[in-house]
N, C-alpha and C positions, 0 to 999 in steps of 0.2 A: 583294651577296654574302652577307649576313648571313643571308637564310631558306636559302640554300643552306646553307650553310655548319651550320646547325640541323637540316634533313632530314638531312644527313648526320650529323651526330652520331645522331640519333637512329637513323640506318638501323647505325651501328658499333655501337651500343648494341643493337640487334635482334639484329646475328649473336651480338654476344659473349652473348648469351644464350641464343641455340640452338647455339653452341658448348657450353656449359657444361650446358645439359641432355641435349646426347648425352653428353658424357661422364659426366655423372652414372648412363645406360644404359650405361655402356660399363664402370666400375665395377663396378656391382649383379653385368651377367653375368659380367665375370671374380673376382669375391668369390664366389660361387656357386661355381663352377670349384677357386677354387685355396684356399678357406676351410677345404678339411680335411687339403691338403696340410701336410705333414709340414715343420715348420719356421715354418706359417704362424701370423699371429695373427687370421684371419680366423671371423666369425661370433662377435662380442664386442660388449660393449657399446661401443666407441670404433666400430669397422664400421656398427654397424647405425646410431649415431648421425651419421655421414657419410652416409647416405642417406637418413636420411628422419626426419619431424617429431615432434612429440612425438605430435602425434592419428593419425599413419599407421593406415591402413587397410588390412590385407593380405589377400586375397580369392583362393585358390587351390582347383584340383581336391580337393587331398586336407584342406584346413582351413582357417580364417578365424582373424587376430590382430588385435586394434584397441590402438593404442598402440605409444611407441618400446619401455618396458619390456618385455621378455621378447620382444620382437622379433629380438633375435639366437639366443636358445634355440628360438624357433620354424621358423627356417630351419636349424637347425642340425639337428634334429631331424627335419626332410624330406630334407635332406643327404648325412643319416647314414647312411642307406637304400643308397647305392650305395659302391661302390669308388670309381669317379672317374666324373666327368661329361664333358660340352663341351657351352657354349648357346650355339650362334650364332645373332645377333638381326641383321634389318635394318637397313635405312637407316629410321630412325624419322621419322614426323610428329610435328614440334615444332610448337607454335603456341602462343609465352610472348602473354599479354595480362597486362600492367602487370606485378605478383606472383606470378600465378599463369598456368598453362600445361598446355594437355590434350597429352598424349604418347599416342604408342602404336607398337607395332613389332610385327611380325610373329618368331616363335620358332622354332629348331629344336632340339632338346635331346635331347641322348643319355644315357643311365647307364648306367652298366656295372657286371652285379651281381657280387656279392663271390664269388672264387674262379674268375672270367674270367682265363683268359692273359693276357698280354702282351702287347701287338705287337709284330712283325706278325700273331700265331697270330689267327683269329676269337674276338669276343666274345659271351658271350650278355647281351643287351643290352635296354633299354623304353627307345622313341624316342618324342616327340611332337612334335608341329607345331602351333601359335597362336598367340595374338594378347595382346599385353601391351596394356590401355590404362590409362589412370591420369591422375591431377593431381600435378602438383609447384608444389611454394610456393616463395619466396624467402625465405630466413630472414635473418638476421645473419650466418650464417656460409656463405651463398652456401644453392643450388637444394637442393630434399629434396623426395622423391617424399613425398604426402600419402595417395596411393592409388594403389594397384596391385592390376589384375585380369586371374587368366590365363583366357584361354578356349581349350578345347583344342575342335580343329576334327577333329585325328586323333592316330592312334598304333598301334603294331606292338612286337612283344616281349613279354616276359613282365613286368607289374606288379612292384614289389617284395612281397616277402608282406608279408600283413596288410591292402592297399588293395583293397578287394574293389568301393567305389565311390567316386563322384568327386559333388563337391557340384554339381546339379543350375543351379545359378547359373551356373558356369563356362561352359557349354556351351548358352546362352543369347545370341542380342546382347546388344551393350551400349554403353551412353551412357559417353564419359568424363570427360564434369565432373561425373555423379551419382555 
């Protein structure tokens, strides 16, 4: 019973690990969501430091951040661009190997620009649809995404002003342990 008894730990040890990095996705997209809501203390340096490492690599349509520093002013500042959101993300591929773990999930993201109704009334709205891939590390204080890259595949609605184009990277394949 003994090597049983070992795969099995180890296979308890595999889910509680892709338990803990969906939720670590599952976080990010509701931080996004609810980080400018009124009350909240989301898009700070404790937030950003809950998701990701100190080397984070953040790799988006409208701008690139490397580091945890100024990583919460960086999302906060794409954020800020709409009224309110909703990112609803898939069932993601986890695949932890030892420390480290290539993620990716497919996206669907709504914003809703400033001065839109209310619901039920219709929004005027910029939707996208892509593909999150990335690396997440195990730190000391549990999972942190190391890289994160969105690629947008489509979209409809009106951009918020000012984004006139989108970084050329995004909308390329891509490899998620580079």
């Amino acid at each position: 019973m003994g090597p049983e008894l070992g795969e099995l730990a180890a296979e308890v040890a595999r889910l509680s690990d892709i338990a803990a990095l969906n939720n670590l996705i599952d976080r990010y997209l509701a931080g996004l969501d609810e980080g400018l809501a009124e009350g909240s203390s989301g898009f700070d340096e404790a937030w950003a430091a809950s998701l990701f490492t100190e080397d984070v690599e953040l790799l988006f349509p409208v701008g690139s951040h490397q580091g945890l520093a100024g990583a919460d002013g960086f999302l906060r500042e794409i954020m800020e661009r709409w009224s309110r959101t909703h990112h609803h993300g898939s069932l993601a591929s986890v695949e932890p190997d030892g420390d480290r773990a290539a993620i990716s999930w497919s996206l669907i993201a709504s914003h809703v620009h400033f001065g839109s109704p209310a619901p039920p009334q219709p929004s005027a709205y910029f939707q996208i649809g892509g593909r999150f891939t990335g690396v997440a590390r195990r730190t000391a204080d549990g999972w942190r995404f190391a890289r994160l890259r969105l690629r947008i595949v489509w979209s409809t609605g009106s951009p918020p002003g000012g984004v006139t184009e989108v970084d050329a990277r995004t909308l390329e394949a891509l490899d998620p342990l580079h």
